[in-house]
Structure formats: structure tokens, C-alpha cells
C-alpha positions as CSV (number, residue, x, y, z in Angstrom):
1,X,-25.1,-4.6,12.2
2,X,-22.3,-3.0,14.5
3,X,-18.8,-2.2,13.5
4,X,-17.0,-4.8,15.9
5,X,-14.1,-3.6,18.0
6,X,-10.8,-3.0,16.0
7,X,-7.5,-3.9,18.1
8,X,-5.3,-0.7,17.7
9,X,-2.4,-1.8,19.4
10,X,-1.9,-5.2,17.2
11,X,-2.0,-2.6,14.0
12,X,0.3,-0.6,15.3
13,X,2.8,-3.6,16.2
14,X,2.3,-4.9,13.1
15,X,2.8,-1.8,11.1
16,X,6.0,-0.8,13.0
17,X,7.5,-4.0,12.6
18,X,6.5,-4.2,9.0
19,X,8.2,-0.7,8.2
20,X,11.3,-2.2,9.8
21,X,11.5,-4.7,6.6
22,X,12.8,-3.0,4.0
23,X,10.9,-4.0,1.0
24,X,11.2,-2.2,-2.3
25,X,9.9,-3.7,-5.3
26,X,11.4,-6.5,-6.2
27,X,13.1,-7.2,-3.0
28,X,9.8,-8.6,-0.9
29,X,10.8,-12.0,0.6
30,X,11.2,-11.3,4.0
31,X,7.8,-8.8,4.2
32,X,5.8,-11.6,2.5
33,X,7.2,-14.2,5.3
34,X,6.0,-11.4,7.9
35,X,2.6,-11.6,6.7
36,X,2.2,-14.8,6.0
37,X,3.1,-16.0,9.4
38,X,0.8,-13.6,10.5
39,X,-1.7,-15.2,8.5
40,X,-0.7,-18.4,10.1
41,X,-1.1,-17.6,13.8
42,X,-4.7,-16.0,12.8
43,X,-6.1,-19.6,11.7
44,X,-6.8,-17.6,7.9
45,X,-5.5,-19.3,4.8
46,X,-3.5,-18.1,1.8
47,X,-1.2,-19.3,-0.8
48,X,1.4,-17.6,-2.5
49,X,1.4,-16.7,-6.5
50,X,4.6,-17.5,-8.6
51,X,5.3,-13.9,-7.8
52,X,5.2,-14.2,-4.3
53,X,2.1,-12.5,-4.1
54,X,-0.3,-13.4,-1.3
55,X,-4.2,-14.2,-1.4
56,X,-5.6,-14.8,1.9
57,X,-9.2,-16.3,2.0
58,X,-11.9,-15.3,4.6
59,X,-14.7,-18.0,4.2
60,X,-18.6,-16.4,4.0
61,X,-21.8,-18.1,3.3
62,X,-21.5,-17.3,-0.6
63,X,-18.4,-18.2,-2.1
64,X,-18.9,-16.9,-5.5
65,X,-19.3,-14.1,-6.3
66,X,-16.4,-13.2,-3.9
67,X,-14.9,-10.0,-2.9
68,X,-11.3,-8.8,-2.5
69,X,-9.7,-6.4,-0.3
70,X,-6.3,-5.5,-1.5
71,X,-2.8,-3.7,-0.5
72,X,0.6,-3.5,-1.7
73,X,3.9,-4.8,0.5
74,X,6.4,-3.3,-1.9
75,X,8.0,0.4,-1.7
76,X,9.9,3.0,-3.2
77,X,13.7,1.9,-2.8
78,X,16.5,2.4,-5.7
79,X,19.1,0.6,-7.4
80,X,22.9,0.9,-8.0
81,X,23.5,1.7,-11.6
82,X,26.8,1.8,-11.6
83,X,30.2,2.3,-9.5
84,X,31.7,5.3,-9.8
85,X,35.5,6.0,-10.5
86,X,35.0,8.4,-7.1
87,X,33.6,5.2,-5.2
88,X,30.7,6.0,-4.7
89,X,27.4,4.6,-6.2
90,X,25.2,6.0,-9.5
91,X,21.5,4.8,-8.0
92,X,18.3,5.0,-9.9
93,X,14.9,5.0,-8.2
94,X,12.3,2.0,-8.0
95,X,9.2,3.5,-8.0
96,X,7.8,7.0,-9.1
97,X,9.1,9.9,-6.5
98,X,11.6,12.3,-6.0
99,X,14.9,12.9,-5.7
100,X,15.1,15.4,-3.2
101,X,13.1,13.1,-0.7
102,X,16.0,10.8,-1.1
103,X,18.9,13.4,-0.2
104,X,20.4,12.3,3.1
105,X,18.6,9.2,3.7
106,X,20.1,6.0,5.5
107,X,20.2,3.2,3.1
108,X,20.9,-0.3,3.3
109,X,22.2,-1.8,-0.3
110,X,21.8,-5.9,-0.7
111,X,24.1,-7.3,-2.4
112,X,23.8,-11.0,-3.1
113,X,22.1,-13.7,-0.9
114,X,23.5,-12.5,2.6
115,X,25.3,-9.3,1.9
116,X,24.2,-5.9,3.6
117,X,25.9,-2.3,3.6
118,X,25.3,0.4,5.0
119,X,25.2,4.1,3.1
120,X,23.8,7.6,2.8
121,X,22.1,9.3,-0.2
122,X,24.0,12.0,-0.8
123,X,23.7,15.2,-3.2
124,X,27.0,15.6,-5.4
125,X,28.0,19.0,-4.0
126,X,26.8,17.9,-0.5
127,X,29.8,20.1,1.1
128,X,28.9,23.9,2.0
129,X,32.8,24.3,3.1
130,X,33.7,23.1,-0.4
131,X,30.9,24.2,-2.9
132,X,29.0,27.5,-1.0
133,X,25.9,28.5,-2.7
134,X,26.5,25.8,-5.4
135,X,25.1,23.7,-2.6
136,X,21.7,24.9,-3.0
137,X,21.8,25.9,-6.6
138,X,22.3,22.1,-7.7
139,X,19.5,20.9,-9.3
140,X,17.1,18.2,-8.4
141,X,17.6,14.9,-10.3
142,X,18.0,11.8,-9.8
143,X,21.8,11.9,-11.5
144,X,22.6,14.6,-8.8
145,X,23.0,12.6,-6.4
146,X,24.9,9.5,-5.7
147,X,25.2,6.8,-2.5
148,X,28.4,6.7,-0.2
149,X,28.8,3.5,1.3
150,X,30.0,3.5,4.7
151,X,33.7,1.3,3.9
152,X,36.8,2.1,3.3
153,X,37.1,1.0,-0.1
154,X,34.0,0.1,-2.3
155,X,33.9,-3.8,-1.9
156,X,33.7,-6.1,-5.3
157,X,30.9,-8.1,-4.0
158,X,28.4,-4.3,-4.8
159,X,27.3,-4.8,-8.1
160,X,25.1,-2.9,-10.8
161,X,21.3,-4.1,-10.2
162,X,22.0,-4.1,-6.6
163,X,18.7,-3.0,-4.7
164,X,18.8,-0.1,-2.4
165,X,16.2,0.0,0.8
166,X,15.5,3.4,2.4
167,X,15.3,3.4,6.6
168,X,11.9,3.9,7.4
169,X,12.8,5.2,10.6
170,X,9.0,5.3,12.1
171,X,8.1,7.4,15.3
172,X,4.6,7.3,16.6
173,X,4.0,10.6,18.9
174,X,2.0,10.8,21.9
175,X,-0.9,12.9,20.3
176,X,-1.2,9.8,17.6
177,X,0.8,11.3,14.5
178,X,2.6,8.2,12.1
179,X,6.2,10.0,10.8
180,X,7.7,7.5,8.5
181,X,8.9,6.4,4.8
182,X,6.8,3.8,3.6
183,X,3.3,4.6,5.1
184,X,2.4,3.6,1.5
185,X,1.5,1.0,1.5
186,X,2.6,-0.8,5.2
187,X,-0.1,0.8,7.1
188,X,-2.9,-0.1,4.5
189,X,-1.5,-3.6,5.1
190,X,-1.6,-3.4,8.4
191,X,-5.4,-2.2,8.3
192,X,-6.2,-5.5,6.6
193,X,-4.5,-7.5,9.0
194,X,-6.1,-5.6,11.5
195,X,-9.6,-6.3,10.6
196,X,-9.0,-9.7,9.6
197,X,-8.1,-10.1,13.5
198,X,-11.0,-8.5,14.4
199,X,-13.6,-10.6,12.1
200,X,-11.3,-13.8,13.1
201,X,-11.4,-12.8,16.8
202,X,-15.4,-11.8,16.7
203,X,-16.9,-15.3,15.0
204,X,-18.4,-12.8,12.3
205,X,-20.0,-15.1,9.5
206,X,-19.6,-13.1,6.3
207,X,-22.3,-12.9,3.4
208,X,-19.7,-13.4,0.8
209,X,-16.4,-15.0,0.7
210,X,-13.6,-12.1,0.3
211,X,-9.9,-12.6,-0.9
212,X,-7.4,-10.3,0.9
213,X,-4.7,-9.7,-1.2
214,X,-0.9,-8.3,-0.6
215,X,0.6,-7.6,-3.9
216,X,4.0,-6.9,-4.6
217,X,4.8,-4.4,-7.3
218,X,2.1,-1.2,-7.0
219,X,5.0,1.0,-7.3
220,X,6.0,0.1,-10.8
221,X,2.0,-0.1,-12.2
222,X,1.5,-4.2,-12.5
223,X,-0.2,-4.5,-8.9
224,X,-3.3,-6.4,-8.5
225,X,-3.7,-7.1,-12.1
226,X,-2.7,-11.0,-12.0
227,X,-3.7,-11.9,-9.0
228,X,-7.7,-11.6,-8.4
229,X,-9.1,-14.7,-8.5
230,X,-11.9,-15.1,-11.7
231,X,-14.8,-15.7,-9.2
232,X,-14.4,-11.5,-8.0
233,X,-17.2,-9.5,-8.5
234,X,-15.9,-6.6,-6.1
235,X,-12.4,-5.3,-5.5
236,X,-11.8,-2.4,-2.8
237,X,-7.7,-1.1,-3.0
238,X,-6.3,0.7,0.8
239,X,-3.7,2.5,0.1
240,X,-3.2,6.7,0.9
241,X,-4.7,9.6,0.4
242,X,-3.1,12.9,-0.5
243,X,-4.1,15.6,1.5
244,X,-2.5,18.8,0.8
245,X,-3.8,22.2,-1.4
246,X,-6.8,21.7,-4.0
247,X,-7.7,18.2,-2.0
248,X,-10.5,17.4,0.0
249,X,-9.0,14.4,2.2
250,X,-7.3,14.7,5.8
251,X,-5.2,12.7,8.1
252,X,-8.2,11.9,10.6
253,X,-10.6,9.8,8.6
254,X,-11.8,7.6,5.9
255,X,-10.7,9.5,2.1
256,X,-13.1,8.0,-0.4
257,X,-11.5,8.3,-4.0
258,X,-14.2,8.6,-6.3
259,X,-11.7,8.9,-9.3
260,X,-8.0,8.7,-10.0
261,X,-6.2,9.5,-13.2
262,X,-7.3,6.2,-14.0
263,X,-11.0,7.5,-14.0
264,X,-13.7,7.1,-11.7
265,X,-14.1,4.1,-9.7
266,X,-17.4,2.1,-9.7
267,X,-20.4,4.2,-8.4
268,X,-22.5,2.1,-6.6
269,X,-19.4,0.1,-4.4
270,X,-18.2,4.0,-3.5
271,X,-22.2,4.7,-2.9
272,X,-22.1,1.6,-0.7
273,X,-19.0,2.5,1.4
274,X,-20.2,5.8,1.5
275,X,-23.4,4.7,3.5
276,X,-21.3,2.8,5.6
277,X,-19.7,5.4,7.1
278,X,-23.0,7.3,7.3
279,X,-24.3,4.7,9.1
280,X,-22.1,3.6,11.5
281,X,-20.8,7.5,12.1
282,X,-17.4,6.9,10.4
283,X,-15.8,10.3,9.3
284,X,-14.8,10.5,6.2
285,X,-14.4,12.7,2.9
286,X,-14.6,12.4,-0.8
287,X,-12.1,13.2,-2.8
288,X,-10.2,13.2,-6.4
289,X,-6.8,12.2,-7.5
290,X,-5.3,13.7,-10.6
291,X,-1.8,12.0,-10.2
292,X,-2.5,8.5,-8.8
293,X,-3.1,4.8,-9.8
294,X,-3.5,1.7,-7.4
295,X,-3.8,-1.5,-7.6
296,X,-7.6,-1.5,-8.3
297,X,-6.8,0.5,-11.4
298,X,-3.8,-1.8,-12.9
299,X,-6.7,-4.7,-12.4
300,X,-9.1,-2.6,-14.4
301,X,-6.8,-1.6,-16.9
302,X,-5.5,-5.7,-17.7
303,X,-9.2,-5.9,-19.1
304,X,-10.6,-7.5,-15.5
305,X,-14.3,-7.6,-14.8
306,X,-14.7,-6.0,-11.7
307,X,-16.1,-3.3,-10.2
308,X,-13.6,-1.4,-7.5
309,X,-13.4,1.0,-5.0
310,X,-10.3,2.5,-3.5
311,X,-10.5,3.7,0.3
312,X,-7.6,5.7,1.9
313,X,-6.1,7.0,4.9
314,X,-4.7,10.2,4.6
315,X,-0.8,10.4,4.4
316,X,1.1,14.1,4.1
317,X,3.6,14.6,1.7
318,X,3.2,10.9,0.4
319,X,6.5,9.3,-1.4
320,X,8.5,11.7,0.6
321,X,9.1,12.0,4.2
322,X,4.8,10.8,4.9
323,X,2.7,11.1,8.0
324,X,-0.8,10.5,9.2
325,X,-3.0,9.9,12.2
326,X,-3.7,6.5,14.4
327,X,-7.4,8.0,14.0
328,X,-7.2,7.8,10.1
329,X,-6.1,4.1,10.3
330,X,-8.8,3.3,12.9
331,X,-11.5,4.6,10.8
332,X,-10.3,2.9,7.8
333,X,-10.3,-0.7,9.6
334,X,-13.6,-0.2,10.9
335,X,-15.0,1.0,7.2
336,X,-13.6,-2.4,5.6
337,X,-15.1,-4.5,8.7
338,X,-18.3,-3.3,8.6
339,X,-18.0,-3.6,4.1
340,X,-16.8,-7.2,5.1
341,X,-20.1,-7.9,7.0
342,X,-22.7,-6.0,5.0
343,X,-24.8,-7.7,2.1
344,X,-24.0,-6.9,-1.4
345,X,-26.3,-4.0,-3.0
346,X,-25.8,-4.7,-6.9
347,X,-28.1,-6.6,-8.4
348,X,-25.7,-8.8,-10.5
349,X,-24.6,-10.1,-7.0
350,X,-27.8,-11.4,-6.3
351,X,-28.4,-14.5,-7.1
352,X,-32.5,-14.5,-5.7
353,X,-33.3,-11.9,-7.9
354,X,-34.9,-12.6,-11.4
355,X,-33.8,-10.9,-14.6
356,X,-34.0,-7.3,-15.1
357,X,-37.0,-6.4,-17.0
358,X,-36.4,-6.0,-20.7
359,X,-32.7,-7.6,-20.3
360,X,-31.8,-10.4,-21.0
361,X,-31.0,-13.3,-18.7
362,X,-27.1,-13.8,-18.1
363,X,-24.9,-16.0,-16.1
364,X,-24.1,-14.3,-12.2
């Protein structure tokens, strides 16, 4: 088996134009519609879970038991808490991350069916000329800083459990570099669009039937837990790797997480993908995670049956200002092509072998 040609410019179109959508969790219409319609023109089919969650099917010559491929649509983002007597806004975050990565962003707040305006994430003593040193001595917290809105008077139609989207404001370089918010988890889902165009666009006939799945709220721990479908054996999660001091994981290639603060991930899926990239010269590195979860391990954790495997592309200084590498996104799409196309290795998947010696016989 060959890893089939992976279309590099179609990921990066559809990564760009998915980091324009803002998308923070709970607040995923419009980046579900994106994807789905992409879906569409590709010929694959999907539904949508009373979530809005998607699960795409690619068909294979075994359709139980099936495997899943699985990223996240929704982001960090905030939401206004309250309006302030100074009129500005009191925000709190969506999502796990930091304050001071939110200090000076561009922000778009939604309020109601159609209504849009525009603001910066300020600190509250964001004026050197009128706070000197105070300026840097404020601490970082989320109730230091507060959201002007870009009228002249704050309008009535802003309300408390307004959401607040961050700009993305993406910039690809000419040496290959991704700069944007967001990079978890738009380019993961961007890789499994990616090399569902290139199986599509190849005629590959798969082994077993896999789900793709675009979940909705990773950032807030739920994730992939309700939407597998009860015929999954195998589950692998893209989302990023954390590269940085006392990791093993880069920008360039393929990070393998053997174990998140979850725990470890199933040994002989990781063993499988690990000979993948062996095989078909794929670089890549192992690594550990001591403060991460994904969706594979909200699945594991709601008491599903399935073995998983998370597979990353590096990002630098993830839920903050992130980057990686075109190179890291084109290894991880040909990784889950070539996983796509090879035959399962765990006996339980099977279904020609007999029963283990001294075991006995169960259902498949």
C-alpha cells in the first residue's frame, strides 16, 4: 500500500476559510454549514446529531466493526457577564485558557439572531499615560480585563450570555509557518477533510467502514462522548500537540500521544499508527501530555467501548496566540490516509479468526 497524494492547497483553503468562522462553543451553526457543504460537494454522507454535531460516513468492505476519525469545530471564545456602569463589558471565558492571551484581541460579540459588534479585549488599566507602572503590575485574571465595544453608547440589544468570538486573524508565511487563534481544532478539521478528498478523489476501497466526526464542544470536556456510533471498535482524535520545554513533539511532523492526563491511550492502535509512519517514512515523535484531554478521552471517560488513539500536529503556544507548520499538517493527513486504508491488527476486529485459546468465545 502507498500513501495516496494529499491536496495541500484544498486544506489550506479550507482551513483559512474555516478560521474566518468564528465558532466558539456553543455558537457553531455557521462552521457546521461550512463543513457540511463541503461534505456535500465531495459525494460523502453525514447527518447531523440533535447537537448539531456531524458524522460523516466513508463506506468500506466491512461495515461493522467501524472506525472513527474525529475533530472538534468549536473554540475558545467568551461571554459577556455583565454590563458595566463604565460601559464596557464583564466577559468570562468559554473554554480553558488564559487571560493574558486575550488582552488586546479583536472581538466580534453576537447578540441575538442577526446582531454583530465589534470590540477589543481590554486590560482595566490599559492606559500607560494614566496608570504608569500599574500598567504592568496588574495582575492576570480573567476579572482584569473587560471588552469595549466599538459605539458610542453601549446599545440595549447586548445582553448577559452574549457570546464573544476572537479574530483568528490567520497568516500563512512563505517558508510554510500557520500564525493564528484557533489552530485547535480548525486545522485538525481541515486534515480530515483533506484526506477524505484524497480517498474520495483516489477510488480507495477501505477495509472497514470509518465515521468522521466534527464535534462541537471539546473545549468545555463533553466532545466525542455522545456521538460514536455503537458499531466503533476504533476511535483516532486530531487535534494539537504541545511542543514547547520537557515535550518531545515539534511543528514539522506527526506527534503521537501515547498518554494524556486522561491516561494512556490504547497500545496496540498507537503501535499500529506508529508502524505506519515507519513504513511509509512519515516523521513523527512520541510524546506525553500532562495537561490535556480530547475528544477520544471524554468518549472513554462516558464508559464507551473503544479503543483510541490521538494523533497531533504540533501547534506553539496552543490556546494562546498558536502556530505550526504546512509540513506538520501534511504528515498528519497522509498518517490518517494510509490508517484509513490499512487492515485492522487486533484480533477482536477479526472476524476470520477463531477464539483465543483458553478464552472464551464472545460476540465481535
Amino acid at each position: 500500500m502507498s500513501v495516496i497524494p494529499v491536496d495541500m492547497q484544498f486544506l489550506q483553503r479550507v482551513m483559512l476559510r474555516m478560521l474566518e468562522i468564528p465558532s466558539p462553543t456553543g455558537y457553531t451553526d455557521q462552521i457546521v454549514h461550512f463543513v457540511a457543504g463541503e461534505l456535500g460537494q465531495m459525494g460523502i454522507p453525514f447527518g447531523l446529531t440533535r447537537r448539531g454535531a456531524i458524522r460523516a460516513t466513508l463506506a468500506g468492505r466491512q461495515s461493522a466493526p467501524a472506525r472513527a476519525l474525529v475533530g472538534h469545530l468549536d473554540t475558545l471564545g467568551a461571554m459577556v457577564k455583565q454590563r458595566k456602569p463604565n460601559g464596557r463589558l464583564e466577559i468570562v471565558p468559554i473554554g480553558t485558557w488564559s487571560s493574558r492571551f486575550a488582552e488586546g484581541a479583536r472581538v466580534t460579540i453576537f447578540s441575538g439572531h442577526d446582531g454583530r459588534r465589534r470590540g477589543t479585549v481590554l486590560p482595566l488599566k490599559a492606559s500607560g499615560h494614566i496608570f504608569n507602572e500599574e500598567v504592568d503590575s496588574q495582575p492576570v485574571r480573567w476579572d482584569n480585563v473587560e471588552l469595549r465595544v466599538d459605539e458610542r453608547y453601549l446599545p440595549d440589544g447586548i445582553n448577559v450570555g452574549d457570546f464573544v468570538a476572537f479574530d483568528a486573524n490567520p497568516e500563512i508565511t512563505p517558508s510554510g509557518f500557520v500564525n493564528s487563534r484557533h489552530l485547535d481544532d480548525k486545522a485538525g478539521a481541515a486534515v480530515l477533510l483533506t484526506a477524505a478528498k484524497a480517498l474520495v478523489d483516489s477510488g480507495a476501497t477501505l477495509p472497514l467502514e470509518c465515521h468522521m466526526l466534527f464535534t462541537l464542544s471539546e473545549e468545555v470536556g463533553s466532545g466525542a462522548s455522545a456521538v460514536l456510533a455503537g458499531d466503533v471498535a476504533e476511535m483516532v482524535a486530531v487535534d494539537n500537540a504541545t511542543p514547547g520545554p520537557g515535550q518531545n513533539g515539534d511543528e514539522f511532523g506527526v506527534t503521537l500521544c501515547i498518554m494524556d492526563q486522561s491516561g494512556p491511550f490504547d497500545y496496540h492502535l498507537s503501535s499500529q499508527l506508529i508502524e505506519l509512519c515507519q513504513e511509509h517514512r512519515i516523521d513523527y515523535r512520541r510524546d506525553v501530555f500532562r495537561h490535556y484531554r480530547s475528544d477520544a478521552a471524554s468518549a472513554v471517560e462516558a464508559g464507551t467501548d473503544v479503543r483510541t488513539a490521538l494523533v497531533c500536529f504540533g501547534v506553539d503556544a496552543s490556546h494562546g496566540y498558536e502556530r505550526t507548520h504546512l509540513d506538520a499538517l501534511s504528515a498528519v493527513t497522509r498518517l490518517i490516509t494510509a490508517y484509513l486504508q490499512s487492515e485492522p491488527v487486533h484480533p477482536r476486529d477479526r472476524r476470520e479468526l477463531g477464539p483465543l485459546e483458553g478464552f472464551p468465545t464472545q460476540p465481535t
